[in-house]
C-alpha positions in Angstrom: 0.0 0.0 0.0 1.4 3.1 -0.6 1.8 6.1 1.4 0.9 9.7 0.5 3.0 12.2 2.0 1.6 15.4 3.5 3.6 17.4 1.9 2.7 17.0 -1.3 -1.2 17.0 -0.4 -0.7 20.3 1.2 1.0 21.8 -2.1 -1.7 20.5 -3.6 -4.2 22.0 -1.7 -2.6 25.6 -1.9 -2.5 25.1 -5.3 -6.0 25.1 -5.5 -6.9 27.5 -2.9 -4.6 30.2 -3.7 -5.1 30.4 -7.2 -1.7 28.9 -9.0 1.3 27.7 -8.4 3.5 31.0 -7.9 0.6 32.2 -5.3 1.2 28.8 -3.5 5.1 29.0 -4.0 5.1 32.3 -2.0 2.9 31.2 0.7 4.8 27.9 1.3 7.7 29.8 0.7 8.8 27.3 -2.4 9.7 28.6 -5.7 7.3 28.0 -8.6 9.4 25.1 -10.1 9.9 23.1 -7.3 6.2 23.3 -6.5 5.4 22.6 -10.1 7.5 19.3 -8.8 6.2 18.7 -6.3 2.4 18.4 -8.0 3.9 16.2 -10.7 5.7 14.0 -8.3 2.0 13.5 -6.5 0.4 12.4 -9.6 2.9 10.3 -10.5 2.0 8.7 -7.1 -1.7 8.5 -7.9 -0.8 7.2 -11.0 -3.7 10.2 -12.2 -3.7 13.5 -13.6 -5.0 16.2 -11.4 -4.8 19.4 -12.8 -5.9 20.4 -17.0 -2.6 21.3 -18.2 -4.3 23.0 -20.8 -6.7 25.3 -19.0 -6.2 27.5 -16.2 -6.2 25.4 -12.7 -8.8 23.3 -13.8 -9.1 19.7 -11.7 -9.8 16.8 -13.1 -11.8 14.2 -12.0 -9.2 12.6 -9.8 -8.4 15.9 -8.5 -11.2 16.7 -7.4 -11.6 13.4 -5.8 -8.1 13.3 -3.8 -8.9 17.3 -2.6 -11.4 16.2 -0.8 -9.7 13.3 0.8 -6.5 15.7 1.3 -8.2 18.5 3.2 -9.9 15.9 5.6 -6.1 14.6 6.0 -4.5 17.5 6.1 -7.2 18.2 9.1 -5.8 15.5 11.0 -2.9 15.9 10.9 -2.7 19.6 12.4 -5.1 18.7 14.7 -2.8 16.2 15.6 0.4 17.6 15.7 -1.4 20.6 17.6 -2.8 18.5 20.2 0.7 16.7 20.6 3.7 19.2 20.3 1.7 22.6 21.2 0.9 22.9 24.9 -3.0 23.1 25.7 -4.5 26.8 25.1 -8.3 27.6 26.1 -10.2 30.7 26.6 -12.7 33.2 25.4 -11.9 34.8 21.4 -14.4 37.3 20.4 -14.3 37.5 16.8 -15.8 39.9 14.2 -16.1 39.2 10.2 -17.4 40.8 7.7 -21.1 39.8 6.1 -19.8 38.3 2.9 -17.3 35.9 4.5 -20.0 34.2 6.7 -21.0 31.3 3.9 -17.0 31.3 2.3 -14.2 29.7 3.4 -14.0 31.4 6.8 -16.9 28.6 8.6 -14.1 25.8 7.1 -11.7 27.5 8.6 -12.7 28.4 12.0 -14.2 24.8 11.6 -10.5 23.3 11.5 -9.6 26.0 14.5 -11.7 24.4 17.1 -10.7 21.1 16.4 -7.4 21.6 16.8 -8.0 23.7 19.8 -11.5 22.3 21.4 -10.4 24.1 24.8 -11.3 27.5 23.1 -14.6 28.9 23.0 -14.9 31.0 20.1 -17.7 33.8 19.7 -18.0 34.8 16.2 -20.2 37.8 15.0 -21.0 39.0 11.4 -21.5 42.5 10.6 -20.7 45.4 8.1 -16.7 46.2 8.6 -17.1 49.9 9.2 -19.4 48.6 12.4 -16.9 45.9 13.5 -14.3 48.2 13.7 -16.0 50.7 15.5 -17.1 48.0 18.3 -13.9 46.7 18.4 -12.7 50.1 19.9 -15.3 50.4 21.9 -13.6 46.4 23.1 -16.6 44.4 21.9 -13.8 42.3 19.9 -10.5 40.8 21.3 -9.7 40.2 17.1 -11.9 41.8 14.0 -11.3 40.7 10.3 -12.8 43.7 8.6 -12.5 45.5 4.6 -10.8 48.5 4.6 -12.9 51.7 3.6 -12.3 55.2 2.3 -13.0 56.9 5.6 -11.0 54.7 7.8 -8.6 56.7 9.8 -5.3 56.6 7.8 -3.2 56.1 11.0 -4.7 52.8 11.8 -4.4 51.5 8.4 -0.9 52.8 8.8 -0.4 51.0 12.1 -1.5 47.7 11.0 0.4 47.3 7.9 1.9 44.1 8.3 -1.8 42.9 9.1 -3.3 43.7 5.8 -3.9 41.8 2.8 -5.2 42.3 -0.4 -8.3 40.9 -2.4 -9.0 41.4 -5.5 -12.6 42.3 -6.2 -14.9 41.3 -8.5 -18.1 42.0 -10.2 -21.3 39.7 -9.4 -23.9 38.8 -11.3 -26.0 35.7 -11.3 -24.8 35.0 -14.8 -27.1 35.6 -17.3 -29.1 39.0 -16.3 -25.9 41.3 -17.3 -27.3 45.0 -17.2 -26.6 47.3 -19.9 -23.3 49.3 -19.0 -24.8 52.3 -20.9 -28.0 52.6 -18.8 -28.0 53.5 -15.3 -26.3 50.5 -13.9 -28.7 48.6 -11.2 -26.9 48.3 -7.6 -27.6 45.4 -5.0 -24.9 46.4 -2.6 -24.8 47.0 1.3 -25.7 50.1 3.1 -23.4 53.1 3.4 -20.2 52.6 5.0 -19.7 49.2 2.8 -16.3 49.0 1.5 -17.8 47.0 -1.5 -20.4 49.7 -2.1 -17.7 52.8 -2.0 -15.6 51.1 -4.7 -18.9 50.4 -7.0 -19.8 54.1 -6.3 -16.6 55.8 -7.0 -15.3 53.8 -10.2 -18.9 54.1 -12.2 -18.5 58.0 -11.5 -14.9 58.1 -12.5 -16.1 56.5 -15.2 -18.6 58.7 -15.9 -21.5 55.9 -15.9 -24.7 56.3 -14.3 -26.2 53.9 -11.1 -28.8 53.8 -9.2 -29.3 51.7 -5.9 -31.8 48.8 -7.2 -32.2 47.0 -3.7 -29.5 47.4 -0.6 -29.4 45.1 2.7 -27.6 44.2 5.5 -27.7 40.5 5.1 -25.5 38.5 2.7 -28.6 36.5 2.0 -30.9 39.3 1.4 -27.8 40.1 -1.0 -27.7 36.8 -2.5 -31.2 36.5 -3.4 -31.5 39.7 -5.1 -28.8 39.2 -7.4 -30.4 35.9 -8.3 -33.2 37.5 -9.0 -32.0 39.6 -11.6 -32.3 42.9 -9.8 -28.8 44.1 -10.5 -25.2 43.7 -10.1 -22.9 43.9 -7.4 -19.2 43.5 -6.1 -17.5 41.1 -3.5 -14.1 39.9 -3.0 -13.0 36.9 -5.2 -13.2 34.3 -2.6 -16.2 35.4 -1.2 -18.5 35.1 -3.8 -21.2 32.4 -3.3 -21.2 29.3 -5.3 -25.0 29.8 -6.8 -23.9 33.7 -8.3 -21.0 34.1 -11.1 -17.5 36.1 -10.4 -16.7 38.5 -13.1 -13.2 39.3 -12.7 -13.2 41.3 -16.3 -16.7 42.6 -17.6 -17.6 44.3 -20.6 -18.4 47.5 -20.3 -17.5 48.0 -16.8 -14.5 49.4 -14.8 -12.0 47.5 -13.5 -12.6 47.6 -9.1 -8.9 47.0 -8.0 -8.4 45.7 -5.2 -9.8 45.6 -1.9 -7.4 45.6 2.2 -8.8 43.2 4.4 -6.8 43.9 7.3 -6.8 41.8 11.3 -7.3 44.4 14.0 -6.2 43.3 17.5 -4.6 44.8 20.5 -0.6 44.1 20.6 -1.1 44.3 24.4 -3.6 41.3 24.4 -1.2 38.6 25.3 -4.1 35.8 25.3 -2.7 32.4 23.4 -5.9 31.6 22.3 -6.5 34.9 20.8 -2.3 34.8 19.2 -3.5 31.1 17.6 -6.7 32.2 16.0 -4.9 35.0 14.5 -2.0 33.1 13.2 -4.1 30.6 11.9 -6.3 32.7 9.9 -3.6 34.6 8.6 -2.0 31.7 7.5 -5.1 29.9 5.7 -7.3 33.1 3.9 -7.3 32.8 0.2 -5.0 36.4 0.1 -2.2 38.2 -0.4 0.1 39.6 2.1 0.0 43.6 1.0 3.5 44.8 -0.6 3.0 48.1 1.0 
């Protein structure tokens, strides 16, 4: 029987998650060749072809398969090592995230937190980010995940540099109910003070196209559902977007909306393990980019 090391299923993994194999090299701190390697030393392994060499980090079949048996092993094995090599940590972590990562990868992740440290009680709210950060300095939060907007004080964006990261944004429709670009362009987006909503806003009028709010909400569901209804278009970050609407990363007609700092607001002072290991961990497992400046 033969064995499949770690290692490589982890590669593998990032591969996938992060978006190619450079993205993956810098995160796992490999360079693009030798990760390249290490994917074609896993499938010769398998004996099976994972990835469409021909189309852009496409899986195949097999792929598909062994990522779902590799994530559940991959589970294991850092709850595992965790539980072995790291000495126990419990507490209290009040956590704050933003409405659209709520149904992403975030649940997966937190998921894979608490197994690794079931001694921790985690409390986990979803809000808008201009509101999480504001309760998070009034100390409703010991750790806030939040989107960056135009009006956020430019010292604490300054402050936390090494704690942002960047996510590119896209547009999101629910695939077939494109509006016209020329027409005023119908919004579903979040109420003011939305990161999302402030990029919308300000490249349609750089761009000298007209909008008009079509339906706005709170919820990520009330969100959802509206786009699948056809009542406009919105933005969200890449891996946020839900499964049932469709990522437009280029769309006709429409300007480009950069990208978007999603940055970890804690207190240096706040010395709490528990607290350090969610941090860490989520830093180490979203789907971004550390920021180059």
């Amino acid at each position: 029987m033969k064995n499949i090391p770690t290692e490589l299923l982890r590669t593998f993994v990032t591969v996938i998650d992060r978006g190619g194999f450079t993205q993956a090299g810098q995160i796992l701190g490999r360079t693009q060749p030798a990760i390249s390697l290490q994917i074609k030393r896993l499938e010769e392994l398998v004996d099976a072809p994972l990835l469409h060499r021909d189309k852009h980090l496409q899986v195949t079949e097999q792929g598909e398969m062994l990522l779902h048996f590799a994530r559940q092993m991959l589970t294991l094995n850092d709850a595992a090592f965790t539980r072995i090599h790291k000495q126990q940590v419990s507490g209290q972590v009040r956590l704050g995230i933003p409405n659209d990562f709520e149904v992403s990868y975030l649940p997966s992740l937190l998921s894979q937190f608490t197994s690794a440290y079931p001694e921790v009680s985690l409390e986990v709210n979803c809000e808008l980010s201009e509101k999480l950060l504001r309760d998070y300095d009034q100390g409703h939060y010991d750790l806030v995940l939040a989107t960056a907007t135009h009006n956020m004080d430019s010292d604490k964006l300054s402050s936390t540099t090494a704690n942002i990261f960047v996510e590119p944004i896209v547009w999101v429709s629910n695939g077939h109910d494109i509006p016209d670009p020329e027409q005023a362009v119908p919004l579903v987006v979040y109420p003011q003070g939305c990161g999302y909503r402030q990029r919308i806003v300000s490249q349609l009028n750089q761009h000298n196209r007209e909008w008009r709010v079509a339906y706005s909400s709170s919820s990520l569901l009330g969100i959802t559902a509206a786009i699948q209804a056809g009542l406009g278009i919105s933005a969200m970050a890449a891996s946020t977007v839900p499964e049932t609407l469709a990522a437009h990363s280029h769309l006709s007609g429409y300007p480009e909306l950069g990208n978007m700092h999603i940055i970890f607001q804690s207190d240096p002072s706040n010395t709490s393990p528990a607290c350090l290991r969610l941090k860490q961990h989520l830093q180490a497992n979203l789907p971004t980019m550390p920021a180059t400046s």
